[in-house]
N, C-alpha and C positions, 0 to 999 in steps of 0.2 A: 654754273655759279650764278645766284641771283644777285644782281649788284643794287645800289642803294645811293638815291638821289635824293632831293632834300624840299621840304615846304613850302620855302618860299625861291625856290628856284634860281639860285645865288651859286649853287657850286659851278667849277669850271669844268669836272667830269666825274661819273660816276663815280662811286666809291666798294671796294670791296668790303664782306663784314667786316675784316683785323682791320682796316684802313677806319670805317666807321667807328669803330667801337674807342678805336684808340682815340680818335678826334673827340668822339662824344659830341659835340655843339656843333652843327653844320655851319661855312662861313656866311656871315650876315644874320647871324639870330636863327635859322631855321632849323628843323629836325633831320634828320637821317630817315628813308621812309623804304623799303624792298622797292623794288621797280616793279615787282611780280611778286603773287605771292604763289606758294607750291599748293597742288589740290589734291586732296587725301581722301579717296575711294573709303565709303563707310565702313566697309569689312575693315579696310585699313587701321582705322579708328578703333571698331571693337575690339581687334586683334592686341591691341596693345595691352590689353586687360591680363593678357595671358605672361606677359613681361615684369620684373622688376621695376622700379621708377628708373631708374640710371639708363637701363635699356631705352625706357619709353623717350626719355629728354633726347637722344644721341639718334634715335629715328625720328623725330621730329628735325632738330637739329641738320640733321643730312641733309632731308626735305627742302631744305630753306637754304641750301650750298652754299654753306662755310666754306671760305677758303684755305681748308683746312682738310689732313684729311681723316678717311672714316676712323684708322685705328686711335687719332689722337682726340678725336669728338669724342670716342667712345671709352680713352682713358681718362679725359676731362669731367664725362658726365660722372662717372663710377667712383671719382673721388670728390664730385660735388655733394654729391647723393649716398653716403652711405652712415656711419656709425656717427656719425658729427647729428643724424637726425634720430631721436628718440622712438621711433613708430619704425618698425621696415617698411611698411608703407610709404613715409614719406612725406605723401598730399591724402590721410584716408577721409573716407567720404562716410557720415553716420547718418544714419534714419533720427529724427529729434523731433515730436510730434508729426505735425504737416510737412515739414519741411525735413530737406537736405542740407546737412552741414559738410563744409570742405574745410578740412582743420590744416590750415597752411602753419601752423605756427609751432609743429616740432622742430624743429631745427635750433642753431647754439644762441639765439638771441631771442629767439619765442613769438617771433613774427613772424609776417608772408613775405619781407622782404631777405630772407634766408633763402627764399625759392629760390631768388635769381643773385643776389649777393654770395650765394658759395660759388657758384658756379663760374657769374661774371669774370672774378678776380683773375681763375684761371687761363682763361679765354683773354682777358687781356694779358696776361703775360706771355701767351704762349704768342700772340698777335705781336707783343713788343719784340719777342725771342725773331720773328719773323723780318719785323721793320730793321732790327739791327743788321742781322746775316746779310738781306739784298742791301743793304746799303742805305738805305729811304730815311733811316736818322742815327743820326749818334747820341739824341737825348732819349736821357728817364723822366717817366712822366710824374707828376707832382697832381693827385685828385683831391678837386675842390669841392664839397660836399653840403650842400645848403639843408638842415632836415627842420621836420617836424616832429619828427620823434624817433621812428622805428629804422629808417634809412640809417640814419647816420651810428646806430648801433650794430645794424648788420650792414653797414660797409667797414664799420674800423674793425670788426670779429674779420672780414672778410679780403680785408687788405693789409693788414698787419703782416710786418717783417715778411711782404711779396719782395722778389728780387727787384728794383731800377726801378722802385716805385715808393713814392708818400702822397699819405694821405692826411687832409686837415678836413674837419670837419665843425661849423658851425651852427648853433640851434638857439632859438628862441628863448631869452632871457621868461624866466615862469611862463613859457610856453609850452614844455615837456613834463609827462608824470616823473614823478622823485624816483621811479626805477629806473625807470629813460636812462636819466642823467645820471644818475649812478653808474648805469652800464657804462656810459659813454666816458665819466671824467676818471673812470679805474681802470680802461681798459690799456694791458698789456701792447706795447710793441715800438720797438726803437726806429719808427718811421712814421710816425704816426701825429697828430696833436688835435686840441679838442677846445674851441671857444666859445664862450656864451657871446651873442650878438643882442644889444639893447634893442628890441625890439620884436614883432611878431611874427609870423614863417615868410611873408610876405616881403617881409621886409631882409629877412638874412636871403630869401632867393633874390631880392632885387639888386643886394648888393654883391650875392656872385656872381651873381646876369654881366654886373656891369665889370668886376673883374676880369670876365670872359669876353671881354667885348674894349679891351681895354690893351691896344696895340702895344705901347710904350713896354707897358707892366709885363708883357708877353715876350715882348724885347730883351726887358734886365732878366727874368728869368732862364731864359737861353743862355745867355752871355756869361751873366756872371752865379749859376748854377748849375747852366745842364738840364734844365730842364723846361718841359713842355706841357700846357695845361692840359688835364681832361677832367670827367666827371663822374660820378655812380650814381646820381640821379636817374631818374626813368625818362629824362628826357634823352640819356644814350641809349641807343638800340639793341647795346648787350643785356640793359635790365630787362626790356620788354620782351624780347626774343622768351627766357628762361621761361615768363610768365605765363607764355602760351599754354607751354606743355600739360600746365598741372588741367586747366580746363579741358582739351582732350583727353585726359589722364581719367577726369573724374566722369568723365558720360561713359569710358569704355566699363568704369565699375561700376557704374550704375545699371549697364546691362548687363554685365556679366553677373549682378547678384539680383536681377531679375525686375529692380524696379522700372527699368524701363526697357521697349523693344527696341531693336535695334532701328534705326529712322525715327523714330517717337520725337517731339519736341521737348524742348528743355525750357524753360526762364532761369538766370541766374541774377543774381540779385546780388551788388556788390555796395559795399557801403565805400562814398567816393571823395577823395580831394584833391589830387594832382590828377588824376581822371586813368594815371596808369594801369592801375589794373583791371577797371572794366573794360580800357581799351584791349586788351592782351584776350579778354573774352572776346570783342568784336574782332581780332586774328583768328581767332579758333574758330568762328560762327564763318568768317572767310573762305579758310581751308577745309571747309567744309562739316566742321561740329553739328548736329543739327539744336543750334541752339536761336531759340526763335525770339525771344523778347529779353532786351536786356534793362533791367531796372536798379536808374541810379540810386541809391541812399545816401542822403546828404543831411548832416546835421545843422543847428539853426545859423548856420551861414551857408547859407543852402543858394547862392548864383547858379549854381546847374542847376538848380531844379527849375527854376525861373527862367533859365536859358533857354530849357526844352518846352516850357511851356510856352514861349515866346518870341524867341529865335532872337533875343536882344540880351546880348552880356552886359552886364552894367555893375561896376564896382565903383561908380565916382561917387557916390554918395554912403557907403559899406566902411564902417567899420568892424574889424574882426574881431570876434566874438569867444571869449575863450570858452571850451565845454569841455565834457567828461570825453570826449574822443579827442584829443588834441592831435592826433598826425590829420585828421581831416580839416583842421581847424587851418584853412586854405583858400581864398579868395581867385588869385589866379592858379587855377587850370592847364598846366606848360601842356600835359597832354591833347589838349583838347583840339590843338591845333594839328598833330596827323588827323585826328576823325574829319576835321572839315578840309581836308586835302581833301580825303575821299569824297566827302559827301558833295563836294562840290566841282568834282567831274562831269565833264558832259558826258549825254547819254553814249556817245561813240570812245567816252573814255577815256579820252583829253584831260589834262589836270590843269589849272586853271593857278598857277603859284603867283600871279597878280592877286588875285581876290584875297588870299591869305595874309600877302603882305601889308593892302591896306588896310585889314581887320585887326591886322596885330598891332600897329603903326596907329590906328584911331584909339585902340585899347591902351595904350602907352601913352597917348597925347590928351585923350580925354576919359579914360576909364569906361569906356565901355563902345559897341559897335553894335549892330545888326546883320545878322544875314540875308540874305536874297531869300524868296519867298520856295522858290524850289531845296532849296538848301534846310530851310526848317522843316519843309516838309518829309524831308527824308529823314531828320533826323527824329523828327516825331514818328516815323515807322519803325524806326530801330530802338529808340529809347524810350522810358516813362519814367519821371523823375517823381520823386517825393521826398521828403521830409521830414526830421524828428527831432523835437525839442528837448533840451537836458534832462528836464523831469520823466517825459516818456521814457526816453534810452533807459534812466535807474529805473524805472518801475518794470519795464519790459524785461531786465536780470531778476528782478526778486520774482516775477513771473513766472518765466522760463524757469527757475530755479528751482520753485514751489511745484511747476507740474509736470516736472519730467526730469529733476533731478541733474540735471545739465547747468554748468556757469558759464553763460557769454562773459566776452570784457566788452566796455561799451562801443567800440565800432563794430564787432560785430551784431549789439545790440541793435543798435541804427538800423543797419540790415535787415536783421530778424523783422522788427517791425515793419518796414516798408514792404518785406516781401508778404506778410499777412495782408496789410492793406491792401497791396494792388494784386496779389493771386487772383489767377481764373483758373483754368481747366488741365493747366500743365504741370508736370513737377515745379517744382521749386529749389533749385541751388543756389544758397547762401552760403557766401565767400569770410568765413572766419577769417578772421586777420591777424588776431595777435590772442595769446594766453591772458588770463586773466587777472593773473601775478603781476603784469607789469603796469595795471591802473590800481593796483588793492585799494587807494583809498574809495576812489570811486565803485568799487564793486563792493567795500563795506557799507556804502551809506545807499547801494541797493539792497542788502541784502537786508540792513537796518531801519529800510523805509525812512533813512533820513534825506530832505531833498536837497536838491543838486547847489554845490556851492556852502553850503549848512557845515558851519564845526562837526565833528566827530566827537560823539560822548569817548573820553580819554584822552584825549589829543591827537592830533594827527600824526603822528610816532614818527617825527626827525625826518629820516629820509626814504620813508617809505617801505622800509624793510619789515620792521618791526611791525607792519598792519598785515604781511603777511600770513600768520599764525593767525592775528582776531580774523580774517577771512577765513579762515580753515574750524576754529573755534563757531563758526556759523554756518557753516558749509563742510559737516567731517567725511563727505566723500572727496572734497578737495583736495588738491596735493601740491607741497611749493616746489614746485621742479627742479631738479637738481642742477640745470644751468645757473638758477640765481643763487645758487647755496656758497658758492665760489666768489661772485659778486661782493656777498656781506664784509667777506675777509679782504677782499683785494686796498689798497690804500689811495685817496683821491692822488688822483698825479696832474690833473690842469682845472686850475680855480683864476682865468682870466675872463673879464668882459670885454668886449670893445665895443665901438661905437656902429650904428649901422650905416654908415659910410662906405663907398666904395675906398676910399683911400686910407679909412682906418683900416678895413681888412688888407690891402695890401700891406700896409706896414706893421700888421700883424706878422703877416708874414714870412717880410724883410726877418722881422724880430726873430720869430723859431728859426727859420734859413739860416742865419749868422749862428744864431745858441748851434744849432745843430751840429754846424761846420767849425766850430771853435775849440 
């Protein structure tokens, strides 16, 4: 069993995954990190090529010893992974000019965060099924969910009416596309609730940080609910775990249909804001993927790409930027902090959970820190960041669209472009993140060569449904997926704001707790 210790070096003893995962936020602000990670012999890797996705998840999964055992991993992966994803594939990987696309976004909410959000939900219940039986608690946990768009749509599809468990879920007051929210204020489940937070993603993560970190609040919860915080963020170790898989998943197909030998190098190329999911590539590259360069894509609030150029995070003078990719639209980086656990190991492999903490601590006090000079230097081995401005992202869809018949949505637009710019000599995997249905307005005023921000000849059709059809009307290989066809009929069920306060959200709270229980 690999156990899992934490960042800033705060815990009082290891943790197993169902301990982890149930926790989600390690105590003292830090992350949940493997102690070890499992190494996967190449054959091992191609061989999964020959597997279903459910398979491939549940041998990885093992690999990384869940304290769980193999037949219930392997019942959990095969109902994470099956009819709920439109592709039998699952994660398939398409040839698209120069490049490789990894289309993560079949699944019931049309994102990459479907990867690990079907899957999570289980894995925590069955982890709670576990904490009850031994005795270790008598609470149900209550998930607090900070998004910028796509999270907080596939955790409520994903944690909806689970047994000893609710979810609330806050997002950025016109910080989400009109599908987003749409998905989010319709969606079904009587454990569930969904609020707009006046402010930017920034700002709805800073006040669940502080809810999380908010003794008393954790107190009444217990006492006079029954219940215990956790998270679906990627900053618990259940999201990132899932994420791994598809990136192994996708180099074993890429050998098996020939475009690459098996050992060949990879670049993947992922368009980034909470730093999740290129991290869940640097696991893979870990356990062995042979994947050699990983390049950030960062849209025009681009701190990472400035970070790797530089080794100096600095948001004290940033404000956030609203663009046609709105889940990247992210200033602080929660992931960013396992990378520089690692990176700032001594050579003998010692982790170093002081350095972290005063990094995090200066980032908090004064918006920004530097790393130590060894410390950038490896991370400028590992990483190459760049950049794309709103304008570029739309023009790079009507692009892509015009010469190969393919529709990005604009994060993976982001992408696309970046991995053209910085390609050299390797394939190239670009990380699709979401369908194209869920920005329509934005992917119309690429396909209309109107630029970014600009009205839309007609109107911007209400809540974004209705620009569905005009994308398809200019695009007639396109198709509006049948996930959102269900959406249009469903009826708003939460139209609350509140403030971006730490204690407004809690007495948001209070407020549904009481309705709930009443």
């Amino acid at each position: 069993m690999i156990e899992y210790t934490d960042t800033r070096g705060l815990t009082d003893r290891p943790r197993a995954f169902s301990e982890a995962i149930l926790e989600g936020l390690a105590p003292g602000g830090g992350l949940f990190i493997p102690v070890e990670l499992p190494a996967f012999p190449l054959a091992d890797i191609v061989a999964l090529a020959a597997r279903p996705y459910h398979e491939r998840a549940a041998l990885v999964y093992e690999a990384f010893g869940l304290d769980m055992s193999a037949a219930r991993i392997a019942a959990i992966s095969a109902a994470a992974y099956g009819d709920n994803f439109d592709d039998p594939a699952v994660a398939p990987v398409h040839k698209v000019g120069d490049h490789f696309v990894l289309e993560l976004w079949h699944g019931p909410t049309l994102a990459f965060k479907d990867m690990a959000l079907q899957c999570m939900p289980l894995f925590f219940s069955e982890a709670l099924e576990m904490a009850h039986a031994a005795g270790r608690t008598d609470l149900d946990y209550l998930i607090l969910v900070a998004t910028s768009g796509d999270t907080g749509v596939a955790a409520l599809n994903g944690y909806a009416d689970r047994p000893h468990t609710s979810i609330v879920v806050y997002y950025p007051d016109a910080g989400v596309s009109a599908v987003q929210e749409r998905q989010m204020v319709t969606q079904p489940g009587d454990n569930l609730s969904v609020f707009r937070l006046a402010g930017d993603f920034d700002d709805c993560q800073n006040a669940v940080k502080a809810v999380f970190d908010d003794a008393e609040f954790a107190a009444e919860l217990s006492t006079e609910h029954g219940l215990a915080l956790s998270s679906a963020n990627s900053i618990n170790w259940g999201r990132l775990l899932p994420q791994v898989v598809y990136y192994m998943s996708a180099y074993a197909d890429m050998v098996a249909a020939g475009h690459l030998a098996a050992g060949d190098p990879l670049d993947v190329c992922v368009p980034t804001g909470n730093f999740g999911n290129i991290l869940a590539a640097y696991y893979a590259r870990r356990c062995g993927t042979p994947i050699r360069r990983l390049l950030c894509a960062s849209n025009t609030n681009n701190v990472l790409t400035d970070f790797i150029a530089t080794g100096t995070y600095d948001i004290s003078s940033r404000t956030l930027i609203k663009t046609p990719s709105p889940s990247m639209d992210i200033l602080v980086s929660s992931n960013l902090e396992r990378l520089l656990y690692d990176l700032s190991a001594a050579p003998a492999g010692a982790h170093d959970p002081g350095r972290i903490r005063d990094w995090m601590a200066r980032l908090r006090a004064d918006g920004r820190f530097t790393v130590d000079d060894d410390v950038r230097r490896r991370l400028q081995d590992l990483l190459t960041g760049a950049w794309v401005d709103n304008d570029t992202c739309l023009r790079t869809i009507g692009a892509v669209h015009r010469e190969h018949g393919y529709l990005l949505d604009p994060h993976t637009a982001v992408g696309w472009k970046v991995a053209g710019d910085l390609a050299t000599d390797a394939p190239v995997l670009v990380a699709s993140t979401a369908h194209w249905s869920k920005f329509a307005a934005d992917t119309l005023r690429a396909l209309t060569g109107t630029p970014a921000g600009s009205p839309l000849a007609g109107g911007s059709g209400g809540d974004g449904l209705a620009l569905l059809d005009r994308v398809v009307q200019q695009a007639p290989q396109a198709v509006v997926p049948i996930q959102l066809r269900a959406v249009r009929e469903r009826p708003v069920r939460f139209d609350r704001c509140v403030d971006r306060t730490r204690e407004a959200v809690e007495q948001s709270l209070r407020d549904w707790l009481g309705a709930a229980s009443a």
